[in-house]
C-alpha positions in Angstrom: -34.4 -35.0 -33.1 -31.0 -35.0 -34.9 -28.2 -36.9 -34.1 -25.7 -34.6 -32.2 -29.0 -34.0 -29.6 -29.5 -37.6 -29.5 -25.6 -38.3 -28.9 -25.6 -35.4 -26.5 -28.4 -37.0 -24.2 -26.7 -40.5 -24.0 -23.6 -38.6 -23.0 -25.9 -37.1 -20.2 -28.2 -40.4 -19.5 -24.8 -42.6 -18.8 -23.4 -40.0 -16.4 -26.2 -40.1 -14.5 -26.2 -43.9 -14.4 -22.3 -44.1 -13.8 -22.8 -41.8 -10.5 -26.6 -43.0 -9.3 -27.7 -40.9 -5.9 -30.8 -41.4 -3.8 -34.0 -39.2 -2.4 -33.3 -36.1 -1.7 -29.4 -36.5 -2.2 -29.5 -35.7 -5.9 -26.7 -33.2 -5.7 -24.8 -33.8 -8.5 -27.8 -34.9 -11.0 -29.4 -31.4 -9.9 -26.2 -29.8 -10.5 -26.0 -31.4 -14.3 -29.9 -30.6 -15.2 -28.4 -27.0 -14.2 -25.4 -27.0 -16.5 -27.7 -28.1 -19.4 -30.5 -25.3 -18.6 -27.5 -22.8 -18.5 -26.1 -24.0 -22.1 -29.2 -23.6 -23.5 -30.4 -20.5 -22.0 -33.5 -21.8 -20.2 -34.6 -20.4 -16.8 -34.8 -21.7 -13.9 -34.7 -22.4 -9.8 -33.2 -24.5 -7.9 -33.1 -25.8 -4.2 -36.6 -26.8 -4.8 -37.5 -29.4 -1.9 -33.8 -30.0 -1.1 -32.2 -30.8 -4.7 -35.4 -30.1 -6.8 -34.9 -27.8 -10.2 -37.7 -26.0 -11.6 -37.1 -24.6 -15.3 -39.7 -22.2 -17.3 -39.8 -21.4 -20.6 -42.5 -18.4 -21.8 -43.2 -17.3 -24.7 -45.7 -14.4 -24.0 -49.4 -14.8 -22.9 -51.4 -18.2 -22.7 -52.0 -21.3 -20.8 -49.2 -23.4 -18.4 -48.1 -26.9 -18.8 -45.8 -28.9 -16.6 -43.6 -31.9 -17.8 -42.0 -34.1 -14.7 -39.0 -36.0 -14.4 -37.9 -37.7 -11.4 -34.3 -38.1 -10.5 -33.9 -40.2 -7.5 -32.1 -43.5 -7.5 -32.5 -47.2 -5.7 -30.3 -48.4 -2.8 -29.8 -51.6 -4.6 -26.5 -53.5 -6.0 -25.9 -53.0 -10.2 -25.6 -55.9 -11.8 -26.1 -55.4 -15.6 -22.1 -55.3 -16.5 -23.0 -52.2 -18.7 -19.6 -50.1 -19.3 -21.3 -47.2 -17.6 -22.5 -49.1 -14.7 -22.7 -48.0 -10.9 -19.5 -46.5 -10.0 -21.4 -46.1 -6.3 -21.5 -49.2 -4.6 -25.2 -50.3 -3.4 -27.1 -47.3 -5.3 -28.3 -48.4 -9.0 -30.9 -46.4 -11.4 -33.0 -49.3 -11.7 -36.3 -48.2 -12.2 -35.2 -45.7 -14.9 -35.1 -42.1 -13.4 -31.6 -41.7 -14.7 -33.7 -41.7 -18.7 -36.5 -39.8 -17.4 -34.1 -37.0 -16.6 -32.1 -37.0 -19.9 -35.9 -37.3 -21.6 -36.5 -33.9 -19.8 -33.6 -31.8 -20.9 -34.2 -33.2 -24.3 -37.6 -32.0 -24.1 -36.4 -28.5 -23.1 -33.3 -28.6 -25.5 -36.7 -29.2 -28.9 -39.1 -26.7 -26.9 -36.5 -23.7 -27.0 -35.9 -23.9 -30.8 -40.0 -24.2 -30.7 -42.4 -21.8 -31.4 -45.3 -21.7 -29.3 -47.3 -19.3 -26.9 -47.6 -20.1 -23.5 -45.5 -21.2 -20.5 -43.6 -24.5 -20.0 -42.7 -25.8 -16.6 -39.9 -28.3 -16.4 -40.1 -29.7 -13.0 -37.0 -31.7 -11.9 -38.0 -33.4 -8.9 -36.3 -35.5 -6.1 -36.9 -38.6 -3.9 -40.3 -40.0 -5.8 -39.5 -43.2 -5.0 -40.5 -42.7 -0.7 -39.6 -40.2 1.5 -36.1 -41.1 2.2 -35.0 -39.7 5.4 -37.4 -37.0 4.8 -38.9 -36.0 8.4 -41.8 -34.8 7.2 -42.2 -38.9 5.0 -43.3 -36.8 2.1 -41.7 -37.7 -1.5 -40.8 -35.0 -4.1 -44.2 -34.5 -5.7 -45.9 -33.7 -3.1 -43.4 -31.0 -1.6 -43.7 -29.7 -4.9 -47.5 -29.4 -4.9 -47.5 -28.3 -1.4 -45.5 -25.6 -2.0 -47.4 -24.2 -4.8 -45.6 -25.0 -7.9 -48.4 -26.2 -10.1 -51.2 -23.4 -8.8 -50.7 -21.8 -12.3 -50.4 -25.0 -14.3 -53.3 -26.1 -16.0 -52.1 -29.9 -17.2 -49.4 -31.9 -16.6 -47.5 -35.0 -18.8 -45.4 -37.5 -17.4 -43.3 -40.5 -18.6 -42.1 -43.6 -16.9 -40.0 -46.0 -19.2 -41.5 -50.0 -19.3 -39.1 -52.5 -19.9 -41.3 -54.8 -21.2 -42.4 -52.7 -23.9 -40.8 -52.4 -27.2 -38.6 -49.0 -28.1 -41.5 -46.8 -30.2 -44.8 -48.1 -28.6 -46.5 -46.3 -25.3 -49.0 -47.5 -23.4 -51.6 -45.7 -21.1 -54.8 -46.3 -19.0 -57.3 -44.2 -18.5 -59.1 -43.3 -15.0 -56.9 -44.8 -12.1 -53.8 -45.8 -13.7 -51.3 -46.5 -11.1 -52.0 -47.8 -7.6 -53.1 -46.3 -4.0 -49.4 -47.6 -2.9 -48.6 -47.7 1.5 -45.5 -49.3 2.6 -45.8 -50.2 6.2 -44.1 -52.3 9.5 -45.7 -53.4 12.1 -44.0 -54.4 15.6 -45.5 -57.0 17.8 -44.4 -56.7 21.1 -44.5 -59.4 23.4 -42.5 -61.1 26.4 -39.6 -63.3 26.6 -39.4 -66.5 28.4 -38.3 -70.0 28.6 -39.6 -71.9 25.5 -39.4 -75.2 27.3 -39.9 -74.7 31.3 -42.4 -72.4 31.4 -43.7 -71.1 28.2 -46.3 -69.9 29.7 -44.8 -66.9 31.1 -44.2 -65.1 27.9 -46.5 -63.5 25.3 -45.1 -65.1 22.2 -44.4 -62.5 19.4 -44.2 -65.5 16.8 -46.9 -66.7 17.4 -49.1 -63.1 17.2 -47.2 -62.1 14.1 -48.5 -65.4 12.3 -52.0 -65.3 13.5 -51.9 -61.8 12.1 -50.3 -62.7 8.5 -53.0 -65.4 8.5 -56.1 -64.0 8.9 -54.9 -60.8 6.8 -55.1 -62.8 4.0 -59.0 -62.4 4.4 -58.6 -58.7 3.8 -58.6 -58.7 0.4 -60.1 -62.8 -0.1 -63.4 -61.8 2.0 -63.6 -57.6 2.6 -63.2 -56.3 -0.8 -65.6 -56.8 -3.6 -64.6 -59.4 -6.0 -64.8 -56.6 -9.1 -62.5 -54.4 -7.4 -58.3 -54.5 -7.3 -56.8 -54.7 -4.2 -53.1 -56.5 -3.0 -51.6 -56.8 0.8 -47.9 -58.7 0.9 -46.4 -58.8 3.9 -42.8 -58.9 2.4 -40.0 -59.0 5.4 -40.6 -60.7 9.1 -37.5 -60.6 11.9 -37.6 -61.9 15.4 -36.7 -64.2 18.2 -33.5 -64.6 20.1 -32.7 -68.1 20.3 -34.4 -71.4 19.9 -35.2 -71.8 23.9 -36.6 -68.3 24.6 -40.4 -67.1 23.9 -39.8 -64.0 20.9 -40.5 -60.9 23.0 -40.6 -58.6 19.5 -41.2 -59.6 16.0 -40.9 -57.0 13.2 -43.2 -57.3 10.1 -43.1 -55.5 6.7 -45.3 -54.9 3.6 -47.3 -53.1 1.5 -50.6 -52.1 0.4 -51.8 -51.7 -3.1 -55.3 -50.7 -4.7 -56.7 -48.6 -7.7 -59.7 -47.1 -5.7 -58.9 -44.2 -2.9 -62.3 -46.0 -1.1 -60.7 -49.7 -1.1 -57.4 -49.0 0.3 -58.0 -47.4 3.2 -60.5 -49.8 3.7 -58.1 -52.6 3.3 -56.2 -50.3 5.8 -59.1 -49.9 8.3 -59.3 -53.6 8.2 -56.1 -54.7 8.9 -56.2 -52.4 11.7 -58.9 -54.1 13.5 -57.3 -57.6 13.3 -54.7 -55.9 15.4 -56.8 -54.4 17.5 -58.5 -57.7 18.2 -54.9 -59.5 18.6 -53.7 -57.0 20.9 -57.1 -57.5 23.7 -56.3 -61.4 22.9 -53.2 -61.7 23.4 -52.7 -58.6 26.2 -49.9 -56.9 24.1 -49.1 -54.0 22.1 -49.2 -54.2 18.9 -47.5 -50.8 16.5 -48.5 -50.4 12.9 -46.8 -47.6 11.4 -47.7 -47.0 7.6 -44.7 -44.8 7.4 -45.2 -43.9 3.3 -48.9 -43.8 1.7 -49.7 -42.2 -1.5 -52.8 -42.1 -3.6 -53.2 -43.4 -7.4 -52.4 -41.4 -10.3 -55.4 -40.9 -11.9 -55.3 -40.0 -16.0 -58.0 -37.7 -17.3 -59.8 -38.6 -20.6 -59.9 -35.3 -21.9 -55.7 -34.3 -21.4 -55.4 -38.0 -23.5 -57.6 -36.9 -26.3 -55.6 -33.4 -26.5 -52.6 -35.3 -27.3 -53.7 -37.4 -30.1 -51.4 -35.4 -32.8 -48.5 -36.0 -30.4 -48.9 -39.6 -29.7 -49.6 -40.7 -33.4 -47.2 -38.3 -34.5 -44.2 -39.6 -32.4 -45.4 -43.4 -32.3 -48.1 -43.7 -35.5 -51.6 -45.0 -34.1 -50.6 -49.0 -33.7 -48.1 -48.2 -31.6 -50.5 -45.9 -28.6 -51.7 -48.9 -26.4 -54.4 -49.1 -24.3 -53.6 -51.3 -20.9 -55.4 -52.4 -17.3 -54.0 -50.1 -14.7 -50.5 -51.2 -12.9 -50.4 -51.7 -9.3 -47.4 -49.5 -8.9 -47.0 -46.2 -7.2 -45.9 -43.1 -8.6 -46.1 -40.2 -7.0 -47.4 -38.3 -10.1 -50.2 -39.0 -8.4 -50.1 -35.2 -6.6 -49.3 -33.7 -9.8 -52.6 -35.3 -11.1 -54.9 -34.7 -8.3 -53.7 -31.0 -8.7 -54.2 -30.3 -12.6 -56.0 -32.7 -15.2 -53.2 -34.9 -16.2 -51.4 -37.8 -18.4 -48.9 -40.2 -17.3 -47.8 -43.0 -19.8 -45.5 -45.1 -19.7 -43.0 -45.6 -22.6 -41.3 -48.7 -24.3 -37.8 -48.9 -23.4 -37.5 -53.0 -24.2 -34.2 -54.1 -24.6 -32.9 -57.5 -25.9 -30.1 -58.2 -24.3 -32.4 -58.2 -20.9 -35.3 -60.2 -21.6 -37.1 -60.6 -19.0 -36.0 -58.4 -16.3 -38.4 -55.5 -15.1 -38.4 -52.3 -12.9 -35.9 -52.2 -9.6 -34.5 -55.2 -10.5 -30.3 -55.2 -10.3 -29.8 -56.6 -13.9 -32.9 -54.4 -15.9 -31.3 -52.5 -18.6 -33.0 -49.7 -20.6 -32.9 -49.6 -24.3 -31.5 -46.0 -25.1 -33.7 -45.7 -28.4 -36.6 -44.7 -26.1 -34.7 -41.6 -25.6 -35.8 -39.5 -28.5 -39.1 -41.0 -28.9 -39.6 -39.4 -25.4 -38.1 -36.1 -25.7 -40.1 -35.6 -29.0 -43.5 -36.7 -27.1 -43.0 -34.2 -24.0 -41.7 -31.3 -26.4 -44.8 -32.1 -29.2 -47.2 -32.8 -26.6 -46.6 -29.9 -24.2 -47.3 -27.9 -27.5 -50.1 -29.4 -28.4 -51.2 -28.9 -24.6 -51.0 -25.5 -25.0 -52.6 -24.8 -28.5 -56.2 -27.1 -27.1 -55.8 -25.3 -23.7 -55.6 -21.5 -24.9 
């Protein structure tokens, strides 16, 4: 990648970051991916699941690949001090989408001056961080699968950048790489009454909500196979009036992780029946709403082996790591229970915030990663299509 496309993407990437939007509101981000599709004379629609874009690029008859970038950003409070921080006040790109973006239109800016035969999708996509105020709770992917956008694609690449992995290395796993992820609340309804005088008049809320957190914790300690990966946090709790009243509500919040489809929903199944069994002990009602639930990104062997030429060409063969799964969600995940698919995640390490990782207000991304990205997705999308033909 030369230097004026390099410069030309950082311009892009800090604009992004300077005016950060979240799901489904990606207006102005949508509208920029636009502008740089029109200068270079690429393709494309728009308005694709509110503000996704959708470019192609075809050069006559052969296979179909899709690259992904996600463009949504975090309701959370910047607090890195860059120059091009946040100019909106509790939204911040911290988990990278605003690089993911800028890696995409690089891409597209290498792949038109490419020769190759095939088709190219570029798939711009909103809100993969939950469903935002989406009605339907479905995140970007999977309005984009749903509504046929990949039928014709026969693999798909994606990138996410790591923070704690230095610029030029990339790391992968193979199989289920990224977690079965739910996100749920749970409301325990009881009945108010005086916490002194007469106690026993109320159905305590507290007091259900902590038997419940307790004997969760058995979920995963006693239900799920030692060998097998499986987390449930509960993560918020609110409730209670006043020190002299019974708590007639009590709102909990968490989330659910695993890599194996099988051993989530059984973790699910299982905290359902502790509530079950608190709500005939206690004569209450208890509400569990897992409001966002996605399945893992699974990475096929044969998609990684394709791109051998791409990854040792853009990194050299040290630098393509090997790694245990993460239990994070992505909601790649659609893409790659659509097509065959890689998702890998790409150093972005920068010094000057050690220590700091993904949706946290001070993480900064090292902009070197840029170009190794846009070179992968542009060289392995070719590559792609050359083993796939």
């Amino acid at each position: 990648m030369d230097a004026q496309l390099t410069d030309r993407l950082i311009k892009i990437r800090r604009e992004i970051h300077a005016t950060p939007e979240l799901g489904y509101e990606e207006q102005n981000t949508s509208r920029l991916v636009k502008h740089e599709l029109d200068r270079l004379g690429i393709d494309y629609i728009s308005n694709i699941a509110g503000t996704g874009v959708i470019a192609t690029l075809r050069r006559g008859e052969g296979p179909c690949v899709a690259l992904r970038a996600d463009m949504d950003a975090l309701p959370m409070q910047e607090e890195t001090g860059l120059p091009f921080s946040s100019t909106v006040n509790g939204k911040m790109h911290a988990c990278g989408h605003d690089i993911h973006t800028t890696i995409l239109v690089g891409a597209a800016a290498l792949l038109k001056e490419t020769d190759f035969r095939g088709t190219v999708k570029f798939l711009f996509q909103p809100s993969e961080e939950g469903p935002a105020n989406d009605p339907e709770k479905k995140s970007g992917a999977r309005k984009f699968v749903e509504a046929g956008h990949l039928d014709d694609v026969q693999a798909a690449l994606g990138l996410h950048v790591d923070p704690s992995l230095p610029v030029g290395q990339i790391s992968y796993a193979l199989g289920p790489a990224l977690a079965c992820t739910g996100f749920f609340t749970i409301e325990v309804r009881g009945k108010a009454a005086h916490a002194g005088a007469s106690p026993q008049l109320g159905i305590d809320a507290v007091l259900i909500a902590s038997q419940l957190v307790q004997s969760a914790q058995a979920i995963v300690s006693r239900h799920t196979p030692p060998m097998e990966t499986a987390v449930l946090s509960f993560t918020k709790i609110n409730g209670g009036v006043a020190p002299n009243v019974i708590a007639d509500k009590v709102v909990l919040e968490g989330t659910i992780r695993a890599l194996d489809l099988g051993i989530y929903e059984g973790v699910v199944a299982h905290l359902q029946k502790i509530m079950d069994g608190l709500q005939i002990i206690h004569q209450t009602e208890i509400i569990f709403d897992l409001y966002f639930t996605i399945p893992s990104v699974l990475n096929n062997k044969e998609i990684h082996q394709h791109l051998q030429g791409s990854l040792t060409g853009v990194f050299t063969e040290q630098n393509v790591l090997e790694k245990v799964p993460l239990l994070a969600g992505e909601d790649f995940c659609y893409y790659s229970r659509k097509v065959p698919s890689m998702f890998y995640l790409l150093g972005a390490q920068d010094p000057s915030s050690p220590g700091y990782y993904l949706h946290h207000p001070k993480v900064i991304f090292n902009e070197a990663c840029i170009p190794f990205g846009a070179s992968f997705l542009a060289r392995g999308a070719v590559e792609l299509l050359e083993r796939l033909r």
